[in-house]
C-alpha positions as CSV (number, residue, x, y, z in Angstrom):
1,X,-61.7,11.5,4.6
2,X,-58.8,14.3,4.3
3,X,-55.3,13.9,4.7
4,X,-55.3,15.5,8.2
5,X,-58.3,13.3,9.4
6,X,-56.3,10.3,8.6
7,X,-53.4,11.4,10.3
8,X,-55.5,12.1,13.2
9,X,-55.9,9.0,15.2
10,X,-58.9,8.0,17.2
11,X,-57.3,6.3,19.8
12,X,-59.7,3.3,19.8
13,X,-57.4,1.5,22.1
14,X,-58.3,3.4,25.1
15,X,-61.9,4.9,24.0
16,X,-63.1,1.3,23.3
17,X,-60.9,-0.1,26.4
18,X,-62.4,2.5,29.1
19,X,-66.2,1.9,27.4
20,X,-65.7,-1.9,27.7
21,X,-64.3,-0.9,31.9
22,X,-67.3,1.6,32.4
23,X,-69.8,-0.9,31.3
24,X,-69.2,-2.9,33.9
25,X,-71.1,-1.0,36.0
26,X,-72.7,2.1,33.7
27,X,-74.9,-1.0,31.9
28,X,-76.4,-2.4,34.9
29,X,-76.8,1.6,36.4
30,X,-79.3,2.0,33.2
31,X,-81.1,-1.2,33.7
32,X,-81.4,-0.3,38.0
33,X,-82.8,3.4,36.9
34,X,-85.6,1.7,34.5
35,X,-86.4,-0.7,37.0
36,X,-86.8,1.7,39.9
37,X,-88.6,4.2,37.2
38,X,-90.9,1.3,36.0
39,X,-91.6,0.7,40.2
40,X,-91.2,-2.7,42.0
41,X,-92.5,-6.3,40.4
42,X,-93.4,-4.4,37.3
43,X,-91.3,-6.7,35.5
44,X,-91.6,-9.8,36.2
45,X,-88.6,-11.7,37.6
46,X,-86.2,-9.3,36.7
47,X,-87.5,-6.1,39.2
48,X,-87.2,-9.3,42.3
49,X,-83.3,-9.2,41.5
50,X,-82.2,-5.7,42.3
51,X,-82.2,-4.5,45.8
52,X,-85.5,-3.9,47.3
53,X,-84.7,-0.8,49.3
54,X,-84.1,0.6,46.0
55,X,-87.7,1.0,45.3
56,X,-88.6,2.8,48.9
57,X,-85.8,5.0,48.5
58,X,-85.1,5.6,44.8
59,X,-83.7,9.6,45.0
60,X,-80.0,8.9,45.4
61,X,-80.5,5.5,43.4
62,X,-81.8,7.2,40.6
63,X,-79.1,10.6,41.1
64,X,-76.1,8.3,41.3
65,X,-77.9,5.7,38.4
66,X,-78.4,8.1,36.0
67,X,-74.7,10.1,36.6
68,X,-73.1,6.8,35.7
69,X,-74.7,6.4,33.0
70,X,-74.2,9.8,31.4
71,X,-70.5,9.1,32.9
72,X,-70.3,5.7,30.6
73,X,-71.9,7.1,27.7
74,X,-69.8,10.7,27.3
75,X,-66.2,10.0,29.1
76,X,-64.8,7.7,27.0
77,X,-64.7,9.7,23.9
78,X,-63.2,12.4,25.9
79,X,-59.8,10.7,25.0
80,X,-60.2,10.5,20.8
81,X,-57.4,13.3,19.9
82,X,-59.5,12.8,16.1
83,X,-62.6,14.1,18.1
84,X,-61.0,16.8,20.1
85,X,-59.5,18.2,16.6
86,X,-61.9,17.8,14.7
87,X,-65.3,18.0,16.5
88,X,-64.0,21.1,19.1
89,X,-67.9,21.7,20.0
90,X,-69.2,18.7,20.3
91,X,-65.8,17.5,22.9
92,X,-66.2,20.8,25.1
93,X,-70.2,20.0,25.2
94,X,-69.6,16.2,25.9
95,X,-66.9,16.9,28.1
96,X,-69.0,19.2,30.7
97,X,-71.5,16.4,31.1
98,X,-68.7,14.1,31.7
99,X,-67.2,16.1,34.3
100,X,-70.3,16.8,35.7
101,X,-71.4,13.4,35.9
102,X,-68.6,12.5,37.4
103,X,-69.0,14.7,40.6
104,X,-72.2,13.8,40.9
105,X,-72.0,10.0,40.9
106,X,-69.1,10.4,43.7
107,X,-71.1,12.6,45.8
108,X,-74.2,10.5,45.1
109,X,-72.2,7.5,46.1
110,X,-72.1,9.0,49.6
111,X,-75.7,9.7,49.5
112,X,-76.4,6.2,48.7
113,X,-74.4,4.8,51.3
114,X,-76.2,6.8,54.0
115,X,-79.2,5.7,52.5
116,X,-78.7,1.9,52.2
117,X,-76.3,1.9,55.3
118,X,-76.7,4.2,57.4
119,X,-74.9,2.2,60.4
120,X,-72.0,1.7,58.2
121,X,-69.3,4.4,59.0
122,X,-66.5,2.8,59.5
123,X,-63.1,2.3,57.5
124,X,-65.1,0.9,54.3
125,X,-67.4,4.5,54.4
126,X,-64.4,7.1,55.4
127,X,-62.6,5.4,51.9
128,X,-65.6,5.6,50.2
129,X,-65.6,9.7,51.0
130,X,-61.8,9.8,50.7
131,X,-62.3,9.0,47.2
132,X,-65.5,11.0,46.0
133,X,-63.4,14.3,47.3
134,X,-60.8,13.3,45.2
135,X,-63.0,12.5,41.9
136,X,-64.5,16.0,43.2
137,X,-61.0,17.7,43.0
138,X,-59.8,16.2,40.2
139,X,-62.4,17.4,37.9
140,X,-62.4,20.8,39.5
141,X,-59.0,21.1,38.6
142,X,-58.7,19.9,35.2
143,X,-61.7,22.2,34.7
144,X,-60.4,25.3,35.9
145,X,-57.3,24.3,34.1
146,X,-59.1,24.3,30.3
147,X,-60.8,27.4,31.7
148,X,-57.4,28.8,31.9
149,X,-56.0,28.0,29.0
150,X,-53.6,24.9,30.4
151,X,-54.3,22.2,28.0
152,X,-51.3,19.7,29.0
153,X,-52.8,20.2,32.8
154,X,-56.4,19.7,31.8
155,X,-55.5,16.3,30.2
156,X,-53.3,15.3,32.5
157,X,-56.1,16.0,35.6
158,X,-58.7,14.0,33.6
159,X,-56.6,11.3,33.4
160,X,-56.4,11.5,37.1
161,X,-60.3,12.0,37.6
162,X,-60.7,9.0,35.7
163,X,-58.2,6.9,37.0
164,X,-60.0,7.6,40.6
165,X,-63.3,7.0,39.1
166,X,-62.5,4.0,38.2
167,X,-61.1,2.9,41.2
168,X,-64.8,1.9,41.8
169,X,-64.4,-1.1,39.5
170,X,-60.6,-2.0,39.7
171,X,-61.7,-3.9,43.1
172,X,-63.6,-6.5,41.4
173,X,-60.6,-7.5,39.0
174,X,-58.5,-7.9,42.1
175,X,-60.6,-9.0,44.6
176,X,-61.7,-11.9,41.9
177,X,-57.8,-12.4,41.8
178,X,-57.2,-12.3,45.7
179,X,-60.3,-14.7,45.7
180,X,-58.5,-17.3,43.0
181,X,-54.9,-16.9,44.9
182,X,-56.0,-16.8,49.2
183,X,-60.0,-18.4,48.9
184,X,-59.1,-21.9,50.1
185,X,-57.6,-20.2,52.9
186,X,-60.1,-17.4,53.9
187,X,-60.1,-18.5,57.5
188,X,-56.1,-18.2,57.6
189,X,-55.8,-14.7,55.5
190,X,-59.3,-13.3,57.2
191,X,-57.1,-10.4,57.8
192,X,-55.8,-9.6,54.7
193,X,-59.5,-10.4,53.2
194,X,-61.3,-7.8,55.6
195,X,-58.4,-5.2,55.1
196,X,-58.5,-5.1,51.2
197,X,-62.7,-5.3,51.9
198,X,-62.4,-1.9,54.0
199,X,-59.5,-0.4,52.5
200,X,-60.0,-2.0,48.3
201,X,-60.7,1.9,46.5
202,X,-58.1,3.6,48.3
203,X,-56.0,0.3,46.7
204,X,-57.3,0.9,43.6
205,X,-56.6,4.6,43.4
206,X,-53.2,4.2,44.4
207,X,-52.5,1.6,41.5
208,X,-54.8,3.1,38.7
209,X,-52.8,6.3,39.5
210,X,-49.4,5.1,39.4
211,X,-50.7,3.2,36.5
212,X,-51.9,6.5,34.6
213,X,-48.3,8.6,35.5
214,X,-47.0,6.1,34.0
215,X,-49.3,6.0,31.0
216,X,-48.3,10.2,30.7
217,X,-44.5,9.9,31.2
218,X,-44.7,7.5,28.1
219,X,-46.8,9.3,25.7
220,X,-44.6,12.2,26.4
221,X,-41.5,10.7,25.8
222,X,-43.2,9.1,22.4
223,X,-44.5,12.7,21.4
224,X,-41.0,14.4,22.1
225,X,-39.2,11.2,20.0
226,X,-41.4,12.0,17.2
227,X,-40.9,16.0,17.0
228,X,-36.8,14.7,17.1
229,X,-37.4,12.4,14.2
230,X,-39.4,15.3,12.1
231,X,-36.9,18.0,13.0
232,X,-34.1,15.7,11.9
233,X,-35.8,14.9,8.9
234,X,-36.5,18.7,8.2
235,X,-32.7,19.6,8.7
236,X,-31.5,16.2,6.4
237,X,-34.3,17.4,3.5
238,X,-32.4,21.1,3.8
């Protein structure tokens, strides 16, 4: 390995923390899409555990199945700067079907919904479309944004796609958390319980975008403190 490849880094720290987060549900998407494929009580015992309506309606199950797991296998390594340096090709190739994937698994989410639910159109629904726009936009703009040339916009709006994307899993870490802190006292917080139920990925985008701001302002501020240390070191050397 070369001097410059070892000065590289691959970030493993957040490729190996957002593949551990989108396995959560991009692991269970591949086993639902082989089940469906294979067609009910092929397998036995293990085809009896996934939703039956799944089987007489597999299009959007199968559309937003096999999006998330293109979405868990390609994303991830979207955020290795050694990759993006080194393997130019293979990130801008990767990267498209991780953009793409991620539209379709929002928009997909609403076709699902409608499928499974169609009665359901209340508050839980209009959050549910609130945030597959926004995954929609996101990618759109960090897109037209490497298209352009704007490289510190591009990563910053992938950050943001992400961040919303994965507002579709921060809900269970909370709601486990809610559950642990309020669930002797459902009865008495039933409020709070059915707000965060209809309201929980709006929550979530709020905090994993805060969160990921947050995230940028610091890397910045760590980038610009290291271009200080190496021009002070460049004028000391002189």
């Amino acid at each position: 390995m070369t001097q410059k490849n070892q000065q590289t880094p691959f970030n493993w720290p957040v490729v190996s923390g957002l593949l551990l987060i989108t396995a959560i549900p991009g692991i269970p998407a591949i086993i639902i899409v082989a089940l469906v494929l294979l067609g009910a009580g092929t397998v036995a015992g293990i085809s009896n555990t996934i939703n039956p309506q799944y089987f007489s309606t597999p299009a959007a199950i199968l559309t937003h199945g096999f999006a998330g797991a293109v979405f868990f296998l390609t994303m991830p390594w979207q955020f290795s700067p050694r990759i993006r340096l080194h393997y130019p090709k293979w990130h801008k190739f990767a990267g498209r079907f991780a953009a793409l994937s991620g539209c379709v698994m929002a928009l997909s989410g609403i076709w699902m919904h409608l499928v499974l639910t169609p009665n359901d159109l209340g508050a839980r629904f209009i959050a549910l479309v609130i945030m597959s726009v926004a995954i929609v936009g996101a990618f759109g703009i960090a897109i037209w944004s490497v298209l352009n040339g704007q490289i510190v916009a591009h990563t910053k709006w992938m950050m943001r796609a992400v961040a919303i994307c994965l507002a579709a899993i921060t809900p269970l870490l909370f709601g486990a958390i809610l559950q642990v802190l309020l669930g002797s006292w459902q009865e008495t917080f039933k409020g709070v319980f059915g707000f965060y139920h209809d309201y929980d990925r709006l929550i979530a985008m709020a905090i994993n975008l805060i969160l990921v701001e947050w995230l940028d302002k610091r890397r910045v501020k760590v980038l610009d403190e290291s271009k200080e240390g190496v021009v002070s070191e460049s004028a000391g050397s002189m």
